[in-house]
LUMTIVO-660130 format. One record per residue (C-alpha): x, y, z; residue in three letters. Coordinates in pm, 1 decimal, m for minus. Last residue first. Layout:
+----------+----------+----------+--------+
:        x :        y :        z : residu :
+----------+----------+----------+--------+
:        X :        Y :        Z :    ALA :
...
+----------+----------+----------+--------+
***
This chain:
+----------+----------+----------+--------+
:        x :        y :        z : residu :
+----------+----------+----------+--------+
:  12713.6 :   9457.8 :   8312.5 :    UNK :
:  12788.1 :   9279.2 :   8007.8 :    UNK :
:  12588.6 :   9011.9 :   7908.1 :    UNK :
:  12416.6 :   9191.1 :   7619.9 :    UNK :
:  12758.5 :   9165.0 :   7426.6 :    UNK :
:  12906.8 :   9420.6 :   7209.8 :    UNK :
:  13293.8 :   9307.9 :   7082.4 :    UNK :
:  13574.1 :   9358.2 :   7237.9 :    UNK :
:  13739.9 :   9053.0 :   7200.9 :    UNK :
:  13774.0 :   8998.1 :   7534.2 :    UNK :
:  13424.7 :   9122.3 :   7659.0 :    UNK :
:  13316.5 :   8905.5 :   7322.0 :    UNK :
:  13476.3 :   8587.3 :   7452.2 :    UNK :
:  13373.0 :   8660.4 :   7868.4 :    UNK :
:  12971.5 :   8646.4 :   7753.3 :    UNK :
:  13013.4 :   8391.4 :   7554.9 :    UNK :
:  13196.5 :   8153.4 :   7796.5 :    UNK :
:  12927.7 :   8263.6 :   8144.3 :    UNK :
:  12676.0 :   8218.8 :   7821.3 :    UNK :
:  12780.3 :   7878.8 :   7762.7 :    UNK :
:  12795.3 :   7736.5 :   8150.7 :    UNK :
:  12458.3 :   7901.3 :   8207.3 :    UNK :
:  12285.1 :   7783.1 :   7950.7 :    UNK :
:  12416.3 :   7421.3 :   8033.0 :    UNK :
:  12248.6 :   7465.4 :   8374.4 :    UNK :
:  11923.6 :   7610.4 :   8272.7 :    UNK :
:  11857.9 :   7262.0 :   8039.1 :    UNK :
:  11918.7 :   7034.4 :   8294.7 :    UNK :
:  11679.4 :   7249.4 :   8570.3 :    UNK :
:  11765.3 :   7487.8 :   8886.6 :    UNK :
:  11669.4 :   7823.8 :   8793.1 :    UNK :
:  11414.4 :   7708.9 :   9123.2 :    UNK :
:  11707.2 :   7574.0 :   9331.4 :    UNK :
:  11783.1 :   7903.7 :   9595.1 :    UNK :
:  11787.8 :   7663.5 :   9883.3 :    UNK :
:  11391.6 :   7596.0 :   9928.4 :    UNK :
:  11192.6 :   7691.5 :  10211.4 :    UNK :
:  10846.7 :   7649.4 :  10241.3 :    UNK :
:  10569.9 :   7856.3 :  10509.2 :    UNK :
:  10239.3 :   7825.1 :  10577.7 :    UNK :
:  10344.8 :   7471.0 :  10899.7 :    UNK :
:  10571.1 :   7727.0 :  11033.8 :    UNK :
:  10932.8 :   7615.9 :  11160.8 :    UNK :
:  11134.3 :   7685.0 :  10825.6 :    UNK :
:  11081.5 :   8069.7 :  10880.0 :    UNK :
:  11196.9 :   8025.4 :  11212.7 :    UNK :
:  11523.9 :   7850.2 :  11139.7 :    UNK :
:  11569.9 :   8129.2 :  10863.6 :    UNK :
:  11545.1 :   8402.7 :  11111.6 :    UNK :
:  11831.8 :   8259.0 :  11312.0 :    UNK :
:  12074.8 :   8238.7 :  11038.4 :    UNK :
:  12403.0 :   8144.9 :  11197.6 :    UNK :
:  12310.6 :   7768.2 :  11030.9 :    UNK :
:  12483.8 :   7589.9 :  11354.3 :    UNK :
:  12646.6 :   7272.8 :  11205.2 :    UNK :
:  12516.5 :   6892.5 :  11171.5 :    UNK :
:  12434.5 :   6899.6 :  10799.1 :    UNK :
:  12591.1 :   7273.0 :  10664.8 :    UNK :
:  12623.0 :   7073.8 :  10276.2 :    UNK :
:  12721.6 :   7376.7 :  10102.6 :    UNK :
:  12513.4 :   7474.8 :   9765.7 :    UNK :
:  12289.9 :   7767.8 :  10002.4 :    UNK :
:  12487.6 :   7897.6 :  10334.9 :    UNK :
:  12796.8 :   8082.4 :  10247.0 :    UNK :
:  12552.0 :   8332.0 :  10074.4 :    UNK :
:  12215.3 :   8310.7 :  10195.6 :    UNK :
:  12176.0 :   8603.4 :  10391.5 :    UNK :
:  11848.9 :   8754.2 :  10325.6 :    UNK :
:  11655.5 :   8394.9 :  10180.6 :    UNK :
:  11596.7 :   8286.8 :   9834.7 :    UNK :
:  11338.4 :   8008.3 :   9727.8 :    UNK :
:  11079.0 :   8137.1 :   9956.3 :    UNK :
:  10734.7 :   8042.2 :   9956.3 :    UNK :
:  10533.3 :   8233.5 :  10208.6 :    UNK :
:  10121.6 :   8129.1 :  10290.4 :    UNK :
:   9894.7 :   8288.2 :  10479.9 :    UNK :
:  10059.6 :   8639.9 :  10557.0 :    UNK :
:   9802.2 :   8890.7 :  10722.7 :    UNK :
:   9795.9 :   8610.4 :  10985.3 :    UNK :
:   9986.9 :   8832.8 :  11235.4 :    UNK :
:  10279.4 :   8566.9 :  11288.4 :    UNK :
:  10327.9 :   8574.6 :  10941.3 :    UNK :
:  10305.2 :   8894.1 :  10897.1 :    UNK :
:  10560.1 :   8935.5 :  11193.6 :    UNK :
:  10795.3 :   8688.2 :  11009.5 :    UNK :
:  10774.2 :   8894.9 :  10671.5 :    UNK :
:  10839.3 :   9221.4 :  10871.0 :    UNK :
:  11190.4 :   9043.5 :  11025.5 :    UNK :
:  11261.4 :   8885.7 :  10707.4 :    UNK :
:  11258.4 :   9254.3 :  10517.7 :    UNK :
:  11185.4 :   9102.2 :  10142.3 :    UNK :
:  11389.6 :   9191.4 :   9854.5 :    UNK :
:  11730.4 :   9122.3 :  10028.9 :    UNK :
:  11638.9 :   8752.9 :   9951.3 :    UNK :
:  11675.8 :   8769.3 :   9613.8 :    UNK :
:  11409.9 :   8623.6 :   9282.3 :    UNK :
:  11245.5 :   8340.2 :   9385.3 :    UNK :
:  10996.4 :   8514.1 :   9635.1 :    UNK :
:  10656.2 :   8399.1 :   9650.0 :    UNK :
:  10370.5 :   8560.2 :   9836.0 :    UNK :
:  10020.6 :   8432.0 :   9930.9 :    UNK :
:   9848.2 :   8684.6 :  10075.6 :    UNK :
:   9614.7 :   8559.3 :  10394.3 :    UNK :
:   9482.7 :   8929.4 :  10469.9 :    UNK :
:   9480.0 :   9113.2 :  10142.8 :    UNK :
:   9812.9 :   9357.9 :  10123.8 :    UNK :
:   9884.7 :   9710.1 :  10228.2 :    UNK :
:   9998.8 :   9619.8 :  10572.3 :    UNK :
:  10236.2 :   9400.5 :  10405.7 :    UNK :
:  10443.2 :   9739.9 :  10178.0 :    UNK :
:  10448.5 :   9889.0 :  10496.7 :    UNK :
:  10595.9 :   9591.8 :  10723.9 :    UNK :
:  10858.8 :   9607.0 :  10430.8 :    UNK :
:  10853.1 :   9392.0 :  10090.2 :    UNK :
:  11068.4 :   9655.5 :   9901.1 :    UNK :
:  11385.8 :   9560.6 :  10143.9 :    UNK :
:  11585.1 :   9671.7 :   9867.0 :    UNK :
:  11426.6 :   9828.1 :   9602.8 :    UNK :
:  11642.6 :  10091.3 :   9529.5 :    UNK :
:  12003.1 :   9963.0 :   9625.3 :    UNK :
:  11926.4 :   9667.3 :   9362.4 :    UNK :
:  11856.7 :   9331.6 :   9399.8 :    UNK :
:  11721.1 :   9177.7 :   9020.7 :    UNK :
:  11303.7 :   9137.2 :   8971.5 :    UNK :
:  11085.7 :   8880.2 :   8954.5 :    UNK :
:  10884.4 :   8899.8 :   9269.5 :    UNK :
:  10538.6 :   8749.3 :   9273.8 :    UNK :
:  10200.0 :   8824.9 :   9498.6 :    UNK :
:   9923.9 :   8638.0 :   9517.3 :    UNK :
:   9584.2 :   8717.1 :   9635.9 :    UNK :
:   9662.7 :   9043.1 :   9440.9 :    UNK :
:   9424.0 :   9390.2 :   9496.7 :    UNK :
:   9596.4 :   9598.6 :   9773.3 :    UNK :
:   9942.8 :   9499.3 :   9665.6 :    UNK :
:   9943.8 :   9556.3 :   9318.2 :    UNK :
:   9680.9 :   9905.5 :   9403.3 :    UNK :
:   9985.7 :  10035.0 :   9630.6 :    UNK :
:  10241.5 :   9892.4 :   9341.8 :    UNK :
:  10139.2 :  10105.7 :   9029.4 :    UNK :
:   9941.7 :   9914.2 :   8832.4 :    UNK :
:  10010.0 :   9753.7 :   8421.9 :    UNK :
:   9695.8 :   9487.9 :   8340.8 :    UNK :
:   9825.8 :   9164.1 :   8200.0 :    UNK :
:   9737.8 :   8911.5 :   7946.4 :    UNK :
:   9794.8 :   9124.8 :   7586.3 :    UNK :
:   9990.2 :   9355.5 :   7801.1 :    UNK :
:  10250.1 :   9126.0 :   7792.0 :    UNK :
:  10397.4 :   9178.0 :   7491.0 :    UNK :
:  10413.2 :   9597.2 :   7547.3 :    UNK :
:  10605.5 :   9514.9 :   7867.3 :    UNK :
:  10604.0 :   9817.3 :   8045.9 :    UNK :
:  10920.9 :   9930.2 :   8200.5 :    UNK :
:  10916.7 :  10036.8 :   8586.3 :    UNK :
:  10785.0 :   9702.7 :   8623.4 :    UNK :
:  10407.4 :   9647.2 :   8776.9 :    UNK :
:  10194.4 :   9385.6 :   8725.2 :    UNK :
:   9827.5 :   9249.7 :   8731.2 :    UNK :
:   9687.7 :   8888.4 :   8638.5 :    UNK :
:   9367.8 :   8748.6 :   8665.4 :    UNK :
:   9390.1 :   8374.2 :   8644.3 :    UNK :
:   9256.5 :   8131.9 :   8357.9 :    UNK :
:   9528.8 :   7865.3 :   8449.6 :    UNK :
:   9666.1 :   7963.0 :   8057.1 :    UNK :
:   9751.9 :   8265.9 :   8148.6 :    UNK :
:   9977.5 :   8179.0 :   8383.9 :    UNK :
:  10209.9 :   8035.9 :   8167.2 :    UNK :
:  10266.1 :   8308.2 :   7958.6 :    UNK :
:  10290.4 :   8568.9 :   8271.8 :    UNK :
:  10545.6 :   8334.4 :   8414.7 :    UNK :
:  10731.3 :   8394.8 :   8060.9 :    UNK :
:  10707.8 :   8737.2 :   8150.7 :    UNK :
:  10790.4 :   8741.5 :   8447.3 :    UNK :
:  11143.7 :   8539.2 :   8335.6 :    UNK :
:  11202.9 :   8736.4 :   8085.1 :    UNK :
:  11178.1 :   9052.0 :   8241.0 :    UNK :
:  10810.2 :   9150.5 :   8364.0 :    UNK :
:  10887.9 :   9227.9 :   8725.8 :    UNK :
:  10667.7 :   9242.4 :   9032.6 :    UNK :
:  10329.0 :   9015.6 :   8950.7 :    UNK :
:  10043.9 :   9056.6 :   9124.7 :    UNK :
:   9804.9 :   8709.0 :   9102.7 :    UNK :
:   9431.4 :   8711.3 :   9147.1 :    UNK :
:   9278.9 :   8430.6 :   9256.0 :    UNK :
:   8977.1 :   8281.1 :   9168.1 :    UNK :
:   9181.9 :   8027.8 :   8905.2 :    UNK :
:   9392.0 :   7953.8 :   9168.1 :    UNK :
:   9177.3 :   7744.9 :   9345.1 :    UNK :
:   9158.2 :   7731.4 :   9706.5 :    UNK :
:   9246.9 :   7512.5 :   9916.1 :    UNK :
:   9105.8 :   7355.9 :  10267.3 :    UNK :
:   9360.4 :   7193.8 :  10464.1 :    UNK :
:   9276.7 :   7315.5 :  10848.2 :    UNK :
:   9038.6 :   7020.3 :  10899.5 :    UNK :
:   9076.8 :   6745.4 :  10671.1 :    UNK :
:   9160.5 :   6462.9 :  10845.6 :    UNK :
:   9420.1 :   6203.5 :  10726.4 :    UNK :
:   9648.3 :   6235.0 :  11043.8 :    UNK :
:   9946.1 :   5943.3 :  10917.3 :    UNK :
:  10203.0 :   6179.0 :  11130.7 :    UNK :
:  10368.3 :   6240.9 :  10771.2 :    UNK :
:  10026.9 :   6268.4 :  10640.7 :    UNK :
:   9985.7 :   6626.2 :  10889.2 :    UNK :
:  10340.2 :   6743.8 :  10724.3 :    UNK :
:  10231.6 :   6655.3 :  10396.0 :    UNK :
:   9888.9 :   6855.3 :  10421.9 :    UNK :
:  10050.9 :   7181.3 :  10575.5 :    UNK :
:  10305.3 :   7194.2 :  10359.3 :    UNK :
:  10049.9 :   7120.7 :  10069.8 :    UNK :
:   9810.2 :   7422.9 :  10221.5 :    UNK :
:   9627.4 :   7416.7 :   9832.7 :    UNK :
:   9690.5 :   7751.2 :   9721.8 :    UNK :
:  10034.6 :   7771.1 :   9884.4 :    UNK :
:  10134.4 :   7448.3 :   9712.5 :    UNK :
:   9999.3 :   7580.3 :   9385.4 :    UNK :
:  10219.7 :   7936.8 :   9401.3 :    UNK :
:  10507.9 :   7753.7 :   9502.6 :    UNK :
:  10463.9 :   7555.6 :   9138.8 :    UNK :
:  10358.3 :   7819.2 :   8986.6 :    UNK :
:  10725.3 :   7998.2 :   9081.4 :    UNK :
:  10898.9 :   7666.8 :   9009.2 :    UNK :
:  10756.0 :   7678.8 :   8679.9 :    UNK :
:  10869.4 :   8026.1 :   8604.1 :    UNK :
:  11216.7 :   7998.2 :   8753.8 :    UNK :
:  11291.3 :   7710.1 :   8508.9 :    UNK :
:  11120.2 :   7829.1 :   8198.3 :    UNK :
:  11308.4 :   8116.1 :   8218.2 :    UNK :
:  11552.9 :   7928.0 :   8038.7 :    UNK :
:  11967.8 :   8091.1 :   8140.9 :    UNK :
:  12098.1 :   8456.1 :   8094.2 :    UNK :
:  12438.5 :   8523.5 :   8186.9 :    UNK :
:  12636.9 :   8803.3 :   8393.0 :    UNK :
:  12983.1 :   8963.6 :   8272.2 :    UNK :
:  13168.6 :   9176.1 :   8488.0 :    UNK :
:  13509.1 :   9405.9 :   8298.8 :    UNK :
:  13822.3 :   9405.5 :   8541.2 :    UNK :
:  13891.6 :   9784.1 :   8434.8 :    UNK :
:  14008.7 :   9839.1 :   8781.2 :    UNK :
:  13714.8 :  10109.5 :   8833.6 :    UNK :
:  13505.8 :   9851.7 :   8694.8 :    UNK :
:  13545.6 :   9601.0 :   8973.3 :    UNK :
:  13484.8 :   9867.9 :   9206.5 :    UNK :
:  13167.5 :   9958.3 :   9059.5 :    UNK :
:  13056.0 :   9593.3 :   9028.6 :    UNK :
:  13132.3 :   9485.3 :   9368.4 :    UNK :
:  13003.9 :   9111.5 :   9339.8 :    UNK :
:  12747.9 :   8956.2 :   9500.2 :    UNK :
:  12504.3 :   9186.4 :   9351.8 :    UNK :
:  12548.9 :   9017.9 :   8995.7 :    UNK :
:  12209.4 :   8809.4 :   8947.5 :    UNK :
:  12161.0 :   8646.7 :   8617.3 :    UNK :
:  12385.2 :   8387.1 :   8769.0 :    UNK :
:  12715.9 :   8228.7 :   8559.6 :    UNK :
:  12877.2 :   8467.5 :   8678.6 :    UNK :
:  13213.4 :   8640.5 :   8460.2 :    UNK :
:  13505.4 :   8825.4 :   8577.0 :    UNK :
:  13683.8 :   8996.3 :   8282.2 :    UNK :
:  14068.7 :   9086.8 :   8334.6 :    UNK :
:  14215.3 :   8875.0 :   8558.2 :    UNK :
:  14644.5 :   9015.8 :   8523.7 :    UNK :
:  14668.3 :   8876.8 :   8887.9 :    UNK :
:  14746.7 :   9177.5 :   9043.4 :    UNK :
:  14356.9 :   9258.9 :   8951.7 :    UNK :
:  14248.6 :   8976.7 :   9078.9 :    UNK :
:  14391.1 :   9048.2 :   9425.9 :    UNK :
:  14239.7 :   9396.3 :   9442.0 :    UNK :
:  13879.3 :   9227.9 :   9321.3 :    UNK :
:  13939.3 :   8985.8 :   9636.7 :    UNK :
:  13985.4 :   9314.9 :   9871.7 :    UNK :
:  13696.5 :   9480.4 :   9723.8 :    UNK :
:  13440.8 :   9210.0 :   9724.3 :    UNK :
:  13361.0 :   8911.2 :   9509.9 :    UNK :
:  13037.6 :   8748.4 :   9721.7 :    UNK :
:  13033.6 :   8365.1 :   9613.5 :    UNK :
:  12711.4 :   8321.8 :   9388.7 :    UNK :
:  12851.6 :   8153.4 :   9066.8 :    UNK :
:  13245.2 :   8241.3 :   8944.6 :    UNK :
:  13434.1 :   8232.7 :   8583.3 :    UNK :
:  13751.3 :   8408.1 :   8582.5 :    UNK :
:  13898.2 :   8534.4 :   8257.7 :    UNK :
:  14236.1 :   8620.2 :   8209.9 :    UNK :
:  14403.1 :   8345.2 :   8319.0 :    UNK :
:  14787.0 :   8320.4 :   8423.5 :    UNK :
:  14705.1 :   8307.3 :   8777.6 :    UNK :
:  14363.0 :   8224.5 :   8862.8 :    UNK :
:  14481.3 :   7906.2 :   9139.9 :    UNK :
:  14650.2 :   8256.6 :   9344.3 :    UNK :
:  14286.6 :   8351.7 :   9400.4 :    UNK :
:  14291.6 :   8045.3 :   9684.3 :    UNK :
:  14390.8 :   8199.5 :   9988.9 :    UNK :
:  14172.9 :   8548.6 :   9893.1 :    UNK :
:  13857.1 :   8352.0 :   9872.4 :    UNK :
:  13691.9 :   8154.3 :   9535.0 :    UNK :
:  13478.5 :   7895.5 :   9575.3 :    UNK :
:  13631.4 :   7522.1 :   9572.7 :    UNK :
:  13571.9 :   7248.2 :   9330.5 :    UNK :
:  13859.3 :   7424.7 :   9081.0 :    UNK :
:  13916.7 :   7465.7 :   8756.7 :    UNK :
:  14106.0 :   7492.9 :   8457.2 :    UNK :
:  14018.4 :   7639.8 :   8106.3 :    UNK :
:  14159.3 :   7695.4 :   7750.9 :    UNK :
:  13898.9 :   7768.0 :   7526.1 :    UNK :
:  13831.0 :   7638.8 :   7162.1 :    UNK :
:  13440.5 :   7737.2 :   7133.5 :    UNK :
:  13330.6 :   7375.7 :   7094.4 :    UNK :
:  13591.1 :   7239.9 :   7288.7 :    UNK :
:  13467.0 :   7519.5 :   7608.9 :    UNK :
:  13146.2 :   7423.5 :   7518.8 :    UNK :
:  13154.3 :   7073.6 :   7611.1 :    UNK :
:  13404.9 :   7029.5 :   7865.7 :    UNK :
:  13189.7 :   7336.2 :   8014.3 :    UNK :
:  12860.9 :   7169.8 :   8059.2 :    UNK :
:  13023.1 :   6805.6 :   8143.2 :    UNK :
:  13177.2 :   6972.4 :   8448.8 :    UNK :
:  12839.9 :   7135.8 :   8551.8 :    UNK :
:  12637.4 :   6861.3 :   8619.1 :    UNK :
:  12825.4 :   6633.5 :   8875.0 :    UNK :
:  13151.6 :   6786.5 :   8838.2 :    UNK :
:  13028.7 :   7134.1 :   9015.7 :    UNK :
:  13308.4 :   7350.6 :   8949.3 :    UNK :
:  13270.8 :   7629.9 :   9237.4 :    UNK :
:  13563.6 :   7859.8 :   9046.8 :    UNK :
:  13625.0 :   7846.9 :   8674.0 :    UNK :
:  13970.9 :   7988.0 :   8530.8 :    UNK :
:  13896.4 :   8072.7 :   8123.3 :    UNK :
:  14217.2 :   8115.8 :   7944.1 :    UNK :
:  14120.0 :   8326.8 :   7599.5 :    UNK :
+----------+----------+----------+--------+
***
């Protein structure tokens, strides 16, 4: 198998597939750059092209497919930046990976902590050395009650880790978890959002629950919610998040993934117009953090990633059954 790897990121991902691509015998190249219909011609000759976030769409699909690719893997979990269907309907087979939930988990509690206890608020009121403590008072997260949306891995393993801050916990996937029932309570989503003081969202972008977080969904929710999104942007309507924001029914937002990220997140954009008005304002309010899509972000999520984007493609292409297929 000759593995072609777009967005090569030598500082931490280089070493990753050096590694595992001797181990498992592969031929690869690369390239620093992400993958757009003047540079497709660096695939040819591989069969196997390995990508991150970049969207693949129809016209880039059409060029891979003159280009003999036949398996396009992501080294994401997520796949909705690529045109799956169409992709299929070339017989270009789409592989996706699985990395430590840990990662996503921990971020998550962490977010969830910060909103608890105001820290934007607090660091940005130090930064101006005003030590008062007006407008900074927590609350403890042990009194809350925390919804959870999506008991895959990585809920679950949240769900683990929760438990052990003494926390009621209630969730809602269209499959029940019989593991987690042990610390959860299964609820349809009107009595999830009516009932959580913080609300989760652990589950993949798909045509059905986009936009799931609507002005609907918030009007349903305790005032001064805390709710964390590191799953996709396109789960949460920005323009209804903003308003509950503005409204107060929204106390605290931590966002990890925005709507229209993609061009945006792993570039450095210092000095240029974002083109992303909504995020400018969601970065302006004192209840609200930011980060660039980093929470799977962690040493040991990173070389999972790398192997299972190589797995993943080896038993496509050797037709063998693989979990990673999509």
């Amino acid at each position: 198998m000759k593995l072609y790897i777009y967005s090569m990121r030598k500082f931490d991902e280089l070493p990753c597939f050096e590694k595992y691509c001797r181990k498992y015998g592969i031929a690869y190249a690369y390239t620093t750059e992400t993958p757009c219909l003047e540079n497709l011609d660096y695939c040819k000759g591989y069969e196997v092209v390995d990508v991150i976030t970049t969207v693949i769409d129809r016209p880039m699909l059409d060029r891979f497919h003159e280009l003999g690719v036949r398996c396009l893997t992501t080294r994401t979990i997520g796949y909705d930046h690529i045109d799956v269907d169409y992709a299929k309907s070339l017989g270009i087979g789409v592989v996706h990976v699985s990395y430590s939930p840990n990662s996503v988990a921990d971020y998550t509690i962490m977010l969830m902590l910060m909103g608890c206890r105001r820290m934007k608020h607090i660091m940005e009121r130090a930064a101006v050395q005003d030590y008062t403590l007006k407008g900074k008072l927590g609350r403890e997260i042990q009194d809350c009650t925390v919804g959870i949306i999506g008991t895959g891995r990585i809920g679950r393993t949240l769900i683990r880790h929760l438990s052990g801050f003494g926390c009621k916990m209630l969730a809602y996937d269209i499959y029940e978890s019989e593991e987690v029932k042990e610390y959860v309570q299964y609820v349809d989503l009107d009595t999830l959002y009516a009932e959580s003081d913080i609300l989760t969202l652990h589950v993949p972008a798909t045509e059905d629950n986009y936009h799931m977080i609507d002005a609907r969904a918030i009007a349903k929710m305790k005032q001064d919610v805390i709710l964390i999104n590191c799953a996709r942007g396109s789960l949460v309507d920005t323009d209804a998040l903003i308003d509950g924001i503005e409204s107060g029914k929204i106390g605290f937002a931590g966002l990890d993934v925005v709507e229209h990220e993609s061009g945006l997140y792993y570039f450095n954009r210092m000095g240029e117009p974002l083109h992303n008005p909504k995020l400018a304002i969601l970065r302006s309010y004192s209840n609200v953090v930011v980060s660039p899509h980093t929470a799977f972000y962690t040493d040991e999520a990173v070389a999972n990633m790398a192997e299972n984007s190589i797995l993943g493609a080896m038993a496509f292409m050797s037709g063998e059954e693989t979990p990673f297929l999509v």
